[in-house]
N, C-alpha and C positions, 0 to 999 in steps of 0.2 A: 483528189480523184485521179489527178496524173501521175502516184505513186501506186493506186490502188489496178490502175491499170495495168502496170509496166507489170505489176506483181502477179496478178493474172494472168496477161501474158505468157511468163514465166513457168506457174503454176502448171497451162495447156501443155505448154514445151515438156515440163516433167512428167507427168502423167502418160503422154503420147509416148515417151523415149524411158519410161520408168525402168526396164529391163537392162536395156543398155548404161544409164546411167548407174545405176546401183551398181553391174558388172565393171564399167571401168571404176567407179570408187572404191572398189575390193579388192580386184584383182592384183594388181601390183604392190600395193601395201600389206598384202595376206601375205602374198611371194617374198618382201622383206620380212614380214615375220616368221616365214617359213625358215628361210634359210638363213639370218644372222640370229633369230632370237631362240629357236629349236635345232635347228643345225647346227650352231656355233655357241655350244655351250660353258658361258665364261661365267666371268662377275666382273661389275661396275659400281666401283665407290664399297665394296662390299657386299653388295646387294647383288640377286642376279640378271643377269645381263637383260631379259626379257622386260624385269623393271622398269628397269632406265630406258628398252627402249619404246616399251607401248608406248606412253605419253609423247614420245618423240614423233612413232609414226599417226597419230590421234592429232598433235600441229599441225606436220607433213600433208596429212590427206586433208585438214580444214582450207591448205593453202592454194593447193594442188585442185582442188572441186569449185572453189571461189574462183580463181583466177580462170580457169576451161570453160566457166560456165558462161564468164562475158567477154574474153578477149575473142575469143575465133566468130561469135555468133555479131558483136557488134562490129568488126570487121568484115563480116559476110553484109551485115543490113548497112553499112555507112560505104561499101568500095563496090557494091552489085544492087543488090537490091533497092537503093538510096530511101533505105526507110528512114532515116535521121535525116532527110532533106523536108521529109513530109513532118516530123516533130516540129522542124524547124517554124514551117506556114499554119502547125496547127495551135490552137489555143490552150495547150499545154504549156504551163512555164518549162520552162529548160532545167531549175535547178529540181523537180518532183521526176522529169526523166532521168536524171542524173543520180538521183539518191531510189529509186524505184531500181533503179539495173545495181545500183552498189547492196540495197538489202536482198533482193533476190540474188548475185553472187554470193552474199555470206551465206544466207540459206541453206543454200546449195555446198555450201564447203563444211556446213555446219553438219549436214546430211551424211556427207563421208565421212565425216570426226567418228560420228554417232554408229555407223554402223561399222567400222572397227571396234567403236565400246563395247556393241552386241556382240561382233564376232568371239573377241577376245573376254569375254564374261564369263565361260567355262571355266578359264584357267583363272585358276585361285591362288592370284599373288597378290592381295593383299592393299591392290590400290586403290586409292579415292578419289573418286569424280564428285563435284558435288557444282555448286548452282556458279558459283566462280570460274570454276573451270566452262562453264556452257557461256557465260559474260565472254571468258578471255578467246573461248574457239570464236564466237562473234565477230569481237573488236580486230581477229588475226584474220577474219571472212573479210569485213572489211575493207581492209587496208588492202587484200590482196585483188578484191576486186576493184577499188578504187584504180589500183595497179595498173590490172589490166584494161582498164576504160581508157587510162592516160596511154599505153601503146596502142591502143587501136586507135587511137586519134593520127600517129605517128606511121602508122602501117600503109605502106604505099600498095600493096598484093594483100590476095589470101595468106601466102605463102608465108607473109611475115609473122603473124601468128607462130606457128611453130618454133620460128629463129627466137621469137621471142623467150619462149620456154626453156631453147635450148640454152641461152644465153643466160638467163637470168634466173630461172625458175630449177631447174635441172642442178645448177651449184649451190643453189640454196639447201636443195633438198639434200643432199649428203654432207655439207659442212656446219648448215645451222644449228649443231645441237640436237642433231635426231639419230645419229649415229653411234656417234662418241660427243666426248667433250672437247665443248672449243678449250678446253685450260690446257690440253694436248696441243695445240698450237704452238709457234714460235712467237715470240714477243713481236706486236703490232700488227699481226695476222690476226691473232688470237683480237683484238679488241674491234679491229673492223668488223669481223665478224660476228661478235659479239653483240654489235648495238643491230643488227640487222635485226628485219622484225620477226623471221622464225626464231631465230635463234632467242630471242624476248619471252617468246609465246612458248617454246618449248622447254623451258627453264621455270617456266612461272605455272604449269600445267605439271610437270613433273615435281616439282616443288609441294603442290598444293597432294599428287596423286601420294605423296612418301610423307604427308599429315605434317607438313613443316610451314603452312601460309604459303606468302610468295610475297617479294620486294613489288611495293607499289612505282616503283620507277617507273618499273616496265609497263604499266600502262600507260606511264604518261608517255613510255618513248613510242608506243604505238598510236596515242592521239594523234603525236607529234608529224609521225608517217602520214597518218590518213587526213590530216588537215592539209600536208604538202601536196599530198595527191589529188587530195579535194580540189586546192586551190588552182593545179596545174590541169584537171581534167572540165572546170566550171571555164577557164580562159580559152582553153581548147575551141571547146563548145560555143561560146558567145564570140569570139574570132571569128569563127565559119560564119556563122551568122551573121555576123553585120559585114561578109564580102557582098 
């Protein structure tokens, strides 16, 4: 019941802001497809460039909607509002709030995924979405909101939220494999970035959209992620608690 809550919760939040949220899910990632995928008309791997990069910004916007959806709002309820003090005294386990706010962030990133799918549906290049790919925007929702559960644990202000983005979320988005490819890198750049988890997800989505499967690695290397997070944002949580 205390996952079915957080998720409702959620729900009210979308429905109230449905305008605004759909606008920032689109707008920036439309504006990268405007101007690198129709503006800048090349080829990648052979194929043309818009190819290689839907499925890049279709990761991009899953990480990007998951992660905004819970770092600034549980920053606002755990640093002002101390709603996570009231979780704390109420008879809600901790670990249904915890996994209640990480399914509602993938949801939510899952939402932006999907509505660059629609945008980009007109154009007739020839890719393929199919039920793997909605699995892998998931498991990428996930991890990015587990993510951001573990910095808002860490965030001393509002303010830190954004640093966060900027720091973390902001270099992901332009080197993880949504741009170009990381094989354009210099040797040991190229592999750090590599195992990162967009850069996983966007490989494995574009992989599946050009009819080739996708390496199951890369899922485990995103278990891998959201179990670490998991494990760091559950001690987070029951630390506070038992001050």
């Amino acid at each position: 019941m205390g996952i079915l809550a957080v998720l409702w919760e959620k729900w009210r939040e979308f429905r109230r802001d449905f305008y605004k949220i759909t606008l920032a899910a689109v707008i920036t990632p439309l504006m990268y497809l405007i101007v690198f995928g129709l503006g800048i008309q090349t080829t990648s791997h052979g194929e043309p460039y818009l190819n290689f990069l839907i499925p890049g910004i279709v990761s991009l916007s899953t990480m990007t909607g998951s992660f905004s959806a819970v770092a600034q709002n549980m920053s606002v309820q755990r640093l002002y509002e101390k709603a996570l003090d009231q979780v704390m005294v109420s008879p809600t386990p901790l670990w249904q709030f915890i996994l209640g706010q990480v399914i509602g962030g993938s949801l939510r990133g899952m939402y932006s995924g999907g509505m660059i799918l629609l945008l980009t549906l007109p154009i007739r290049t020839g890719l393929i979405f199919n039920g793997w790919s909605v699995l892998i925007m998931f498991l990428n929702g996930t991890v990015f909101a587990t993510l951001a559960l573990v910095l808002s644990f860490l965030a001393k202000s509002y303010t830190d939220a954004p640093r966060y983005t900027a720091y973390i979320i902001t270099p992901m988005s332009f080197l993880c494999n949504t741009f170009f490819s990381t094989e354009q890198m210099p040797m040991g750049i190229r592999q750090v970035v590599a195992a990162l988890p967009l850069s996983q997800t966007s490989d494995m989505i574009r992989s599946i959209s050009a009819g080739l499967g996708f390496n199951s690695r890369g899922i485990v290397i995103l278990l891998l992620y959201l179990a670490a997070f998991s494990l760091i944002s559950v001690v987070f949580i029951y630390k506070k608690k038992n001050l």
